[in-house]
TORKOL-4160 file (C-alpha; in steps of 0.2 Angstrom, whole numbers, padded with zeros to 4 digits, m for minus):
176
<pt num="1" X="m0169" Y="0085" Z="0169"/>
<pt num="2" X="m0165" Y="0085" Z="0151"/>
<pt num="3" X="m0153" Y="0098" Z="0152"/>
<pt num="4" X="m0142" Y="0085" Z="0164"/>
<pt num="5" X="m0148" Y="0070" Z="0152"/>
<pt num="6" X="m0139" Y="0078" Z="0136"/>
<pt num="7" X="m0124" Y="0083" Z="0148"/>
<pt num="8" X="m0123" Y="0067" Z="0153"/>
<pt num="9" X="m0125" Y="0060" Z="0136"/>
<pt num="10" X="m0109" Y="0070" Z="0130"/>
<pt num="11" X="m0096" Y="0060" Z="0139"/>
<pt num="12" X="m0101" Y="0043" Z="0132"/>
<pt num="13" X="m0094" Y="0052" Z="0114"/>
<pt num="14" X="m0078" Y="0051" Z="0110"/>
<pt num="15" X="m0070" Y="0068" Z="0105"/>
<pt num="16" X="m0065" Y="0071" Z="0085"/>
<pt num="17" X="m0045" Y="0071" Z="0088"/>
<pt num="18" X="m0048" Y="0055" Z="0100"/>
<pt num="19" X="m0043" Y="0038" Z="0092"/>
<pt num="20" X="m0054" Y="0022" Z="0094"/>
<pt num="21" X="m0047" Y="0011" Z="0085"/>
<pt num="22" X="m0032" Y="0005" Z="0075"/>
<pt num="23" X="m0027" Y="m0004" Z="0061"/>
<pt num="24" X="m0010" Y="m0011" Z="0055"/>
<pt num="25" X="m0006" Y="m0015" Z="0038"/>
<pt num="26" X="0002" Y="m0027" Z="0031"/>
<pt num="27" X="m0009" Y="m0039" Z="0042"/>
<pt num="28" X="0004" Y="m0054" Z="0040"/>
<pt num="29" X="0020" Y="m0055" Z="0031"/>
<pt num="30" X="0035" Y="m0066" Z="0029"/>
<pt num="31" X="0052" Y="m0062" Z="0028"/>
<pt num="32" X="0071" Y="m0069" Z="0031"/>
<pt num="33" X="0082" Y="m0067" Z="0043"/>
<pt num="34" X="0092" Y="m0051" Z="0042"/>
<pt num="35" X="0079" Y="m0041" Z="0032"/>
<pt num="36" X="0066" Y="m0029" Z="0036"/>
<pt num="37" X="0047" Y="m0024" Z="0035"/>
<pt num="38" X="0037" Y="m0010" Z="0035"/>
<pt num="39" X="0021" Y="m0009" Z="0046"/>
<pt num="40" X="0009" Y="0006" Z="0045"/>
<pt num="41" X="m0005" Y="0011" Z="0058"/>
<pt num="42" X="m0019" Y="0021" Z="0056"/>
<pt num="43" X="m0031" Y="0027" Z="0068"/>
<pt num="44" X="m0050" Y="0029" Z="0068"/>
<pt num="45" X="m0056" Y="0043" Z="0076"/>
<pt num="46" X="m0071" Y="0050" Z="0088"/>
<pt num="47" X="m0078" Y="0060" Z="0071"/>
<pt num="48" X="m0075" Y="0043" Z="0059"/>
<pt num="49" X="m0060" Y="0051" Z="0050"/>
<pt num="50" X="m0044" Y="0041" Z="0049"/>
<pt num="51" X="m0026" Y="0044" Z="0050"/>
<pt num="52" X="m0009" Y="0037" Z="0047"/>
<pt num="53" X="0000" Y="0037" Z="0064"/>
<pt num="54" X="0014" Y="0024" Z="0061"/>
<pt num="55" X="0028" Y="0036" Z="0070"/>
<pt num="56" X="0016" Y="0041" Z="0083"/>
<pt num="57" X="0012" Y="0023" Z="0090"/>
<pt num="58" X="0021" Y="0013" Z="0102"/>
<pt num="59" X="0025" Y="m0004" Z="0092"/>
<pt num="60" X="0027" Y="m0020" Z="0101"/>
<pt num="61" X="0036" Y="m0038" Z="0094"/>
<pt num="62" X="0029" Y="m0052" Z="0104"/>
<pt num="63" X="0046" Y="m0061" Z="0102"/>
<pt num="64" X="0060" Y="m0050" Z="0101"/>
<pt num="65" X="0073" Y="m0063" Z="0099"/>
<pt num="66" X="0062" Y="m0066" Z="0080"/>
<pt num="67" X="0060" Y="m0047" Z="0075"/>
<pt num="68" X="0061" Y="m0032" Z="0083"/>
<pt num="69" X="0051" Y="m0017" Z="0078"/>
<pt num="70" X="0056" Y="0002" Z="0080"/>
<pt num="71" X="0045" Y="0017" Z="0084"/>
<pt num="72" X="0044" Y="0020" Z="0066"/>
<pt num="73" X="0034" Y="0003" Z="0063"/>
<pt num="74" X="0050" Y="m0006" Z="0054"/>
<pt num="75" X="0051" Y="m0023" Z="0058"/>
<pt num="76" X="0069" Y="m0031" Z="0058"/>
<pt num="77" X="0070" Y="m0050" Z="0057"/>
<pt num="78" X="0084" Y="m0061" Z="0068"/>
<pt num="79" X="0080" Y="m0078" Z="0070"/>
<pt num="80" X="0069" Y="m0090" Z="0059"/>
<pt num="81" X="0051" Y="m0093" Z="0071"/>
<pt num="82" X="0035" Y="m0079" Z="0072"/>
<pt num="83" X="0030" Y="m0066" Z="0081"/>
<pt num="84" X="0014" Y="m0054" Z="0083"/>
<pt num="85" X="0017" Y="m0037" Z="0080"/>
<pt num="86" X="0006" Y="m0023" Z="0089"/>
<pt num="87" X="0001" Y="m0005" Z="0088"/>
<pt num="88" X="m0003" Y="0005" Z="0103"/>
<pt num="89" X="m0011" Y="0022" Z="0107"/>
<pt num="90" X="m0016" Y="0024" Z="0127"/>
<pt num="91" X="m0027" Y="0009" Z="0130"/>
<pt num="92" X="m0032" Y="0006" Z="0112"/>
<pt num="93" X="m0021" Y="m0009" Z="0105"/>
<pt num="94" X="m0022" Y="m0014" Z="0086"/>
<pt num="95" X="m0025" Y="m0032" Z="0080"/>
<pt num="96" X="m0011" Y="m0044" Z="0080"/>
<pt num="97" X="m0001" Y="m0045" Z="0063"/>
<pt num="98" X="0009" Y="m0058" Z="0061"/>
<pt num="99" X="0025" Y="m0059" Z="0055"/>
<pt num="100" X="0035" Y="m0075" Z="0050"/>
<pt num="101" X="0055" Y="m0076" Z="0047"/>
<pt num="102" X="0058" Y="m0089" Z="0037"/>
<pt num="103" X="0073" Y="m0094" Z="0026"/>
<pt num="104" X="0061" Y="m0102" Z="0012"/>
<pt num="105" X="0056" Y="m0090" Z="m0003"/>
<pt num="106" X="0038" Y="m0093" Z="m0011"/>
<pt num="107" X="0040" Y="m0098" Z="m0029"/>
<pt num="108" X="0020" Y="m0102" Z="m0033"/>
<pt num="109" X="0005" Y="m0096" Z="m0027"/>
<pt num="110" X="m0013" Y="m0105" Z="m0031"/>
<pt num="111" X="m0030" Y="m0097" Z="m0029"/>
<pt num="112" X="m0045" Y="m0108" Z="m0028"/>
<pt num="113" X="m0058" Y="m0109" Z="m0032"/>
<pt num="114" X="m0054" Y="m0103" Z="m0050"/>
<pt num="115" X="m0067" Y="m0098" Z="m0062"/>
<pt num="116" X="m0083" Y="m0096" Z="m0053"/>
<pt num="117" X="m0098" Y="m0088" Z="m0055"/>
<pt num="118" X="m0107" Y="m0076" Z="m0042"/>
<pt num="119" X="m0122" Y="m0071" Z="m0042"/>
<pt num="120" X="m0126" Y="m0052" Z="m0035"/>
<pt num="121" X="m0126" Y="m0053" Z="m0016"/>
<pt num="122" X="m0117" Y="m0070" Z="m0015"/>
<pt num="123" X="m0101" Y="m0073" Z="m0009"/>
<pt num="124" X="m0083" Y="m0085" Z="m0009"/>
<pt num="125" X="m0071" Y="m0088" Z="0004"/>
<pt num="126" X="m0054" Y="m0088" Z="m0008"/>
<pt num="127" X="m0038" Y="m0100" Z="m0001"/>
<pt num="128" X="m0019" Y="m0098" Z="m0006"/>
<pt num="129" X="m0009" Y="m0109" Z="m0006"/>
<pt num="130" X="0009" Y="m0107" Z="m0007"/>
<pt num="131" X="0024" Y="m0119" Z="m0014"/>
<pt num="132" X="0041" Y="m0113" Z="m0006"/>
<pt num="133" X="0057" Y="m0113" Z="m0013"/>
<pt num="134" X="0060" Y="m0131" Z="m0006"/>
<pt num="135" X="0046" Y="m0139" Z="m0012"/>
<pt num="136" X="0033" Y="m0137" Z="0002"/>
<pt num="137" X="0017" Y="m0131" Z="0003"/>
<pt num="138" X="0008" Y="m0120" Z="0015"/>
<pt num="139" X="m0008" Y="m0112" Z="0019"/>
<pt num="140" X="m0005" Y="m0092" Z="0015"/>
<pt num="141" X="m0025" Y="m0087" Z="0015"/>
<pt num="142" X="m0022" Y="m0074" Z="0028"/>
<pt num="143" X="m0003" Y="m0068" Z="0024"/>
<pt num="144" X="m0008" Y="m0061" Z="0006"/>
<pt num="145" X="m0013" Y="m0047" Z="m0002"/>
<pt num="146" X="m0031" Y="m0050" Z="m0010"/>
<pt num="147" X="m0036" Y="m0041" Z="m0024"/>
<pt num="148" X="m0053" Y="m0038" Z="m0037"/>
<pt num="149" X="m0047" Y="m0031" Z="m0056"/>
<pt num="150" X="m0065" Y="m0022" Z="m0055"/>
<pt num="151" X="m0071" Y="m0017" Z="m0036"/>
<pt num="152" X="m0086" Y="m0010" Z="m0044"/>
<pt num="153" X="m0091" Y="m0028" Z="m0048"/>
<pt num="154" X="m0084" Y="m0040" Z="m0033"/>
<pt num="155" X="m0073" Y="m0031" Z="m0017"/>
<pt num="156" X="m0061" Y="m0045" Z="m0009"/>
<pt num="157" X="m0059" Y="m0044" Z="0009"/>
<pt num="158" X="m0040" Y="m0045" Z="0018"/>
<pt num="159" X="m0046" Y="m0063" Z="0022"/>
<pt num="160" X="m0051" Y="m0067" Z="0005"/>
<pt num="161" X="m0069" Y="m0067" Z="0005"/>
<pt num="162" X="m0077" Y="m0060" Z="m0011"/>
<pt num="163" X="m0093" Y="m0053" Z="m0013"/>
<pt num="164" X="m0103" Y="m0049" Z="m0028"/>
<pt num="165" X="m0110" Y="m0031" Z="m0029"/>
<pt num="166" X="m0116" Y="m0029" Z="m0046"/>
<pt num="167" X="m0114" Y="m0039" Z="m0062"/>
<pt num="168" X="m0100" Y="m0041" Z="m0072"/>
<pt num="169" X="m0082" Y="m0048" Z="m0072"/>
<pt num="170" X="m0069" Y="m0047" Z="m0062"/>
<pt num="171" X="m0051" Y="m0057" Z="m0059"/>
<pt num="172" X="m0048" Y="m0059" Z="m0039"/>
<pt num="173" X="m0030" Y="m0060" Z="m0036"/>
<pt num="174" X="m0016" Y="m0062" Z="m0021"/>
<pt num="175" X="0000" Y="m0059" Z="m0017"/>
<pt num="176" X="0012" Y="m0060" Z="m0005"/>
């Protein structure tokens, strides 16, 4: 009865060269009409390892009359609106990254709160906020690029949630 119990057992485990998951980066962007960008996939296999697979994936623009994307994850914008772009292997599918096509331009982008301090353990939800090229202003938390100037002291999630590991200083930062 063991012997059939760990036979079993093996099939609930996904081989090392199997993928389980997949991640696209960038997670959000925004571009104008008639431009392009890049998106990479990498994959998360049985074993834990990861691997770039951006040629090897089927890509998939929600809106194709926004932005198409070819089979080596480059994005082409057409017309001003969004889409969600998506990486697929077999039945594993990637979170959606969003891309916007938009003729505005960011001139300014605010990070707040500024100047805080955390204690070790504790954590900050970060926002940007953008000021376009006509004046405007939007919410760009999610379509940024978050950074820490010292990871050994604070890491910054892709959402812009930092957390304090150790003590120190360190400067959080986004870009888009």
């Amino acid at each position: 009865m063991c012997a059939l119990l760990l036979a079993s057992c093996g099939q609930f485990f996904p081989g090392s060269r199997t993928i389980v998951s997949l991640a696209i980066s960038a997670t959000s962007a925004q571009i104008k009409p008639g431009t392009n960008q890049q998106f990479t996939a990498t994959a998360t296999y049985g074993n834990n390892s990861t691997g770039d697979v951006t040629s090897s994936v089927t890509w998939t623009s929600s809106s194709t009359t926004i932005a198409t994307i070819n089979s080596s994850g480059q994005a082409t914008a057409l017309a001003v609106g969004s889409t969600n772009i998506t990486a697929n292997s077999g039945s594993v599918v990637s979170p959606i990254a969003k891309l916007t096509v938009s003729n505005k331009t960011i001139s300014v982008i605010t990070v707040s709160p500024q100047n805080i301090t955390l204690t070790v353990g504790g954590g900050q939800q970060y926002t940007a906020n953008a000021t376009y090229s006509d004046g405007s202003n939007g919410d760009i938390t999610n379509a940024v690029t978050w950074t820490s100037s010292s990871t050994s002291v604070a890491t910054i999630s892709s959402a812009g949630f930092a957390n304090a590991v150790a003590t120190g200083t360190t400067m959080s930062s986004a870009a888009a």
